[in-house]
C-alpha positions in Angstrom: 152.8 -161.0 57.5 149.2 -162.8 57.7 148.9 -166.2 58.3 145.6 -168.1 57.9 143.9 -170.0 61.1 143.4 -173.1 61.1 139.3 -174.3 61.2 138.0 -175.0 64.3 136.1 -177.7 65.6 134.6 -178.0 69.0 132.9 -181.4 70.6 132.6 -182.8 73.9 133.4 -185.8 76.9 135.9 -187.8 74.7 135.3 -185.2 71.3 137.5 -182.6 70.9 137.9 -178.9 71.2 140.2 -176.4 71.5 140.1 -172.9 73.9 142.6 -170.2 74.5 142.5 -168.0 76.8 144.5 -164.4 76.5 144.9 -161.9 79.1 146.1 -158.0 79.4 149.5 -157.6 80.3 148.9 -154.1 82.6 149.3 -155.0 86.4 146.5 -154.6 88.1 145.6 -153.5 91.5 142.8 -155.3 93.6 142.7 -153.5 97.2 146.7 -153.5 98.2 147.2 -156.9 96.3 149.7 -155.8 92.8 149.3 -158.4 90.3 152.6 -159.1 88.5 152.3 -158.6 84.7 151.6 -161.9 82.3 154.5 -163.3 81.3 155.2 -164.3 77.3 156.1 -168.1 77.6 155.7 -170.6 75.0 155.3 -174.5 75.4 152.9 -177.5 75.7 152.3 -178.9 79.1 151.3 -182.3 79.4 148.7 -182.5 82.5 147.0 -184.7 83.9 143.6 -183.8 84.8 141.7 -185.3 87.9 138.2 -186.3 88.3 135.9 -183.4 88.8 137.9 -180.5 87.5 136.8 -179.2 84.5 139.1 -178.8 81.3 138.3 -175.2 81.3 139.0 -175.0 85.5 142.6 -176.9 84.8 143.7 -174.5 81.8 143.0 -171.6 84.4 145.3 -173.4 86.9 148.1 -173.9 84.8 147.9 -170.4 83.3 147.5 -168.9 86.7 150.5 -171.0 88.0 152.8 -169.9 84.3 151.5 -166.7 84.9 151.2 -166.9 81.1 149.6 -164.2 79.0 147.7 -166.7 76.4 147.0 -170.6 77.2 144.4 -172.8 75.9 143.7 -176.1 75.9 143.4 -179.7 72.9 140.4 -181.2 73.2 137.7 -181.4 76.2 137.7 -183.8 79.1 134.4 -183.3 81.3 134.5 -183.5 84.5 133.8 -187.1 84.9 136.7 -187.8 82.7 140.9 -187.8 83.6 144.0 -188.4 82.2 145.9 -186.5 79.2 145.1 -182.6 78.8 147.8 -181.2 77.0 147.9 -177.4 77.5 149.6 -174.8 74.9 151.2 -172.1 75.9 152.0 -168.7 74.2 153.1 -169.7 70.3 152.2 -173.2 70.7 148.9 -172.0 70.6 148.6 -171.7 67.0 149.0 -175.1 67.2 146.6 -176.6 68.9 144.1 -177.6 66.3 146.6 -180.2 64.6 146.5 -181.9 68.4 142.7 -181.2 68.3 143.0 -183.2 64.9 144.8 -186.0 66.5 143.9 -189.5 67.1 143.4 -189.7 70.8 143.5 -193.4 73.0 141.1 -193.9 76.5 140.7 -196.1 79.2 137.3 -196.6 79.2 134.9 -198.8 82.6 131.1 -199.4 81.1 128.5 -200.4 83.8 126.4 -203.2 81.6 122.3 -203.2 82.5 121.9 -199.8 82.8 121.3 -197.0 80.5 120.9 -193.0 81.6 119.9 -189.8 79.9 123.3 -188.3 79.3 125.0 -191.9 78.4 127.6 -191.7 81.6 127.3 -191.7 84.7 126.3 -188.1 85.4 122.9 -189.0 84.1 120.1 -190.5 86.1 118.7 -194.0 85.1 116.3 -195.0 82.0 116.1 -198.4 82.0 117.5 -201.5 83.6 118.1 -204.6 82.0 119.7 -208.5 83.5 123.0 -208.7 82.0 123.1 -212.3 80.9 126.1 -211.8 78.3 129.0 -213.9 78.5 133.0 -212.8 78.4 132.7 -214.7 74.8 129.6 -212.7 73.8 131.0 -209.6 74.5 134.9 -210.3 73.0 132.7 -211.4 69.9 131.3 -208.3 69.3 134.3 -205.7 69.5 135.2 -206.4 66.2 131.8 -205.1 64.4 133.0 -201.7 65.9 136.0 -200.8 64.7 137.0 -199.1 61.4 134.2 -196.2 60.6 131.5 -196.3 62.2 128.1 -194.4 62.5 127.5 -192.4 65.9 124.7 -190.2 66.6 125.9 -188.0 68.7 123.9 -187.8 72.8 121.5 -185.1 73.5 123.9 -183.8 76.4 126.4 -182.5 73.8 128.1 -178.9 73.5 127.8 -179.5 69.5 125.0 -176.4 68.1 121.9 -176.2 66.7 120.1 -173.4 65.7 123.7 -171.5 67.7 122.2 -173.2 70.8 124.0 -176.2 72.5 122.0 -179.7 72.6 122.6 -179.8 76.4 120.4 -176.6 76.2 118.0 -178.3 74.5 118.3 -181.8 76.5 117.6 -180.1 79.9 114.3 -178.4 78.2 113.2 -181.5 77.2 113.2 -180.5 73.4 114.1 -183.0 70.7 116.1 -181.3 68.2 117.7 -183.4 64.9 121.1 -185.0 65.6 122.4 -185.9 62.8 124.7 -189.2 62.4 128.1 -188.4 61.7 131.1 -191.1 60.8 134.0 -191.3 63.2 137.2 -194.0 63.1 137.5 -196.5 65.8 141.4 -197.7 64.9 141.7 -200.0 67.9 139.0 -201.9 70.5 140.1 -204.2 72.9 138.8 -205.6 76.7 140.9 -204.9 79.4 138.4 -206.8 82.1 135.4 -208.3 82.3 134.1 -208.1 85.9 130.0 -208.0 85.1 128.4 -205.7 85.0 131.4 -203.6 84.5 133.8 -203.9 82.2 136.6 -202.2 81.1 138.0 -201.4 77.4 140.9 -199.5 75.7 139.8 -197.4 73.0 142.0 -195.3 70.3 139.6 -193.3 68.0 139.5 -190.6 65.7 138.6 -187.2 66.8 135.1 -185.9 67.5 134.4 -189.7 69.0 132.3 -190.3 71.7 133.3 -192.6 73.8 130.2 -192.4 76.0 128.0 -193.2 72.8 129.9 -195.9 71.8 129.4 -197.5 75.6 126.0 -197.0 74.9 126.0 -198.7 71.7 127.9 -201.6 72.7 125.5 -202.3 75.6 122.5 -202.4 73.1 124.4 -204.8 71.1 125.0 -207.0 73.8 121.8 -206.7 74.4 121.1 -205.0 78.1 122.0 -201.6 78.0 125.2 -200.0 78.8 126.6 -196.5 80.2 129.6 -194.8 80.4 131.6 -194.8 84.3 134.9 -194.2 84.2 137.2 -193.0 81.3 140.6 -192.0 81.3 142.8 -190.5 78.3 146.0 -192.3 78.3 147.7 -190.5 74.8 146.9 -187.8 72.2 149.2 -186.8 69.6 151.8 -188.8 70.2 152.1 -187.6 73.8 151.8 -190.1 77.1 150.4 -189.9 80.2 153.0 -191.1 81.9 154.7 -187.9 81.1 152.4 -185.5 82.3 151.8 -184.3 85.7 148.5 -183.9 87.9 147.7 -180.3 88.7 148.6 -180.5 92.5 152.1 -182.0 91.6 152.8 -178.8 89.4 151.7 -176.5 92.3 154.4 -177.8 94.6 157.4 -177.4 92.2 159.2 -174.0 92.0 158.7 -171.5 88.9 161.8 -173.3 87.8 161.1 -176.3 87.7 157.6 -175.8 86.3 159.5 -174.6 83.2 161.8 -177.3 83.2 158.1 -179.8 83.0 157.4 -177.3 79.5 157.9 -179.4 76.1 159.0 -176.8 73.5 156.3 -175.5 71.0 156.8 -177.3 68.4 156.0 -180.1 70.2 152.6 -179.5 68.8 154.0 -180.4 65.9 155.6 -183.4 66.2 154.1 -185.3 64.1 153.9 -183.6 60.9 157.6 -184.0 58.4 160.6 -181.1 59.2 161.9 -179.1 56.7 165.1 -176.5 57.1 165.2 -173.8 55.3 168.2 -171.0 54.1 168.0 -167.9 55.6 166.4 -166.1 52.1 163.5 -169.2 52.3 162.6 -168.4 56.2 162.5 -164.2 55.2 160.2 -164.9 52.1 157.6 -167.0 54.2 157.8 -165.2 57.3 156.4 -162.2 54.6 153.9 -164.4 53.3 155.9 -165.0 49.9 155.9 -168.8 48.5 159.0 -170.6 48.6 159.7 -173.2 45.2 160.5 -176.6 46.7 160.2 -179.1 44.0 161.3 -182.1 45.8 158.6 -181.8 48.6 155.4 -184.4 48.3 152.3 -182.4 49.1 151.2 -181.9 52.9 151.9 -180.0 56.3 155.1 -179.4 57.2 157.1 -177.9 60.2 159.6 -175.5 59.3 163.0 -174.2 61.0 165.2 -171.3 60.3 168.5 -173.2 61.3 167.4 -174.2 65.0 164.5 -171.9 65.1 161.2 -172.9 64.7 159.2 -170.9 62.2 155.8 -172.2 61.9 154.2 -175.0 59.8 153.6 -174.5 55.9 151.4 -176.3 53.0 153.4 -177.8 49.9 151.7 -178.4 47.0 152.9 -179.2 43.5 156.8 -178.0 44.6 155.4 -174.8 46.1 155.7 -174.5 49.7 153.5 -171.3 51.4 153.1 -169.9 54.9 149.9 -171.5 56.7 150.6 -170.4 60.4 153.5 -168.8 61.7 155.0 -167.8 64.8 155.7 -164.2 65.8 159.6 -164.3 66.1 161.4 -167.6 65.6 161.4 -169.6 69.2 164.0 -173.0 70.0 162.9 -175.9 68.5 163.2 -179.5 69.7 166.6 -181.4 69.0 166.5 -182.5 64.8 165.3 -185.4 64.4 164.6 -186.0 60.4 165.6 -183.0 58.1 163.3 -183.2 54.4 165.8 -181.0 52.1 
């Protein structure tokens, strides 16, 4: 059975991407120290990520601490950034790029007067401007940016050019074309105005920058802005009050660790379930199409009984395989059932 991959996009500080990491399963020996062979577990973790880890550093964490032989991460928080890194694990995987995909909401502080070189910040000082804006001017402008929107996306990116990243360029000095791309501010609101920071709540389309639009809202107003403090709150339907920092996860006990794991399907929580008979789960897990008449066309998550199988495309009453998992794996309790 082959099962096309899902495309792959990869952004940066409050843009998305997605990275997996897979490991040998051999112990291996390093002086008298025996590593213990990686472990096949599946789930999503929901973490949350502290200031100054990198997303890559916390995905190493967790994997280390799971022991698990394949883990990977949905969608980049820098450093500078916190809050909601859900981590896949095993299976769930394959899954990652419909959380990638998902509309993502952040906490956001912008420092008003100031703008840098990276947009945040990490970035040292460009100009400096009074901040003479009111509370009034500034809640009167929110609403010119949300629905789509233009954003050119900032020079310290990890988005390629000529297969080089724009930070690459950035820290040469060399001005490469950026090209304005459209992303989807659904919601904008002011959490506090404290001049010159201020604090927002943002819920945006993938590939968004949230540092950009800082930026772009301080030009508005009419002094300059940068990105401070940010802070993912939800992604995919997930919270972050259920996630759990990664010094909280070191102190539980393998046990409970698991216990924290959100079943693989989890991934796909959003997208429509559909059951199928027995004959229907052996014909896509071989890559045949099953005939499903009564199914609008889209993604949908599909379960052999309480097994879940994978996600499959319907279109025009024909339902085929798009990404399946290796053996069927529990699925979360039934919540709707298409038929």
């Amino acid at each position: 059975m082959t099962a096309s991959t899902l495309p792959a996009e990869v952004d940066a500080f409050a843009s998305e991407g997605t990275h997996a990491v897979r490991s040998s399963s051999p112990p291996q020996r390093h002086g008298t120290v025996v590593h213990a062979p990686r472990r096949r577990i599946d789930g999503v973790l929901l973490l949350d990520k502290d200031v100054g880890l990198s997303s890559n550093a916390a995905l190493q964490q967790v994997k280390r601490l799971f022991n698990a032989a394949k883990a990977g991460h949905t969608g980049t928080l820098d450093p500078l950034a916190s809050g909601l890194l859900p981590i896949c694990l095993g299976e769930a995987t394959k899954f990652a790029q419909l959380l990638l995909d998902a509309d993502k909401t952040y906490m956001a502080t912008l420092r008003l007067g100031v703008t840098t070189t990276t947009c945040d910040a990490e970035g040292a000082a460009l100009i400096q401007r009074e901040v003479d804006a009111t509370l009034a001017d500034f809640e009167a402008l929110l609403p010119r940016f949300i629905g789509a929107i233009s954003q050119r996306p900032p020079r310290h990116a990890a988005l390629k050019y000529q297969g080089r990243s724009y930070y690459e360029y950035a820290r040469e000095g060399v001005e490469i074309p950026r090209p304005v791309r459209e992303v989807s501010i659904r919601e904008l609101r002011m959490l506090g105005w404290r001049p010159p920071e201020v604090d927002i709540e943002v819920t945006c389309s993938k590939g968004t920058y949230i540092r950009v639009l800082a930026e772009d809202l301080g030009e508005a107003l009419g002094c300059g802005a940068h990105l401070s403090a940010l802070r993912r709150t939800a992604t995919g339907g997930f919270e972050l009050a259920d996630a759990i920092t990664p010094d909280a996860l070191s102190m539980l006990t393998a046990d409970e660790r698991e216990a924290r794991l959100l079943p693989a399907d989890a991934a796909c929580g959003a997208l429509p379930r559909v059951e199928l008979s027995a004959h229907e789960a052996v014909s896509l897990v071989e890559g045949r199409a099953v005939l499903r008449a009564t199914l609008a066309d889209g993604v949908y998550r599909v379960y052999d009984s309480d097994r879940f199988a994978g996600i499959a495309q319907a279109e025009q009453g024909v339902l085929r395989p798009r990404r399946l998992v290796s053996i069927g794996i529990p699925a979360q309790p039934i919540e709707s059932v298409e038929s």
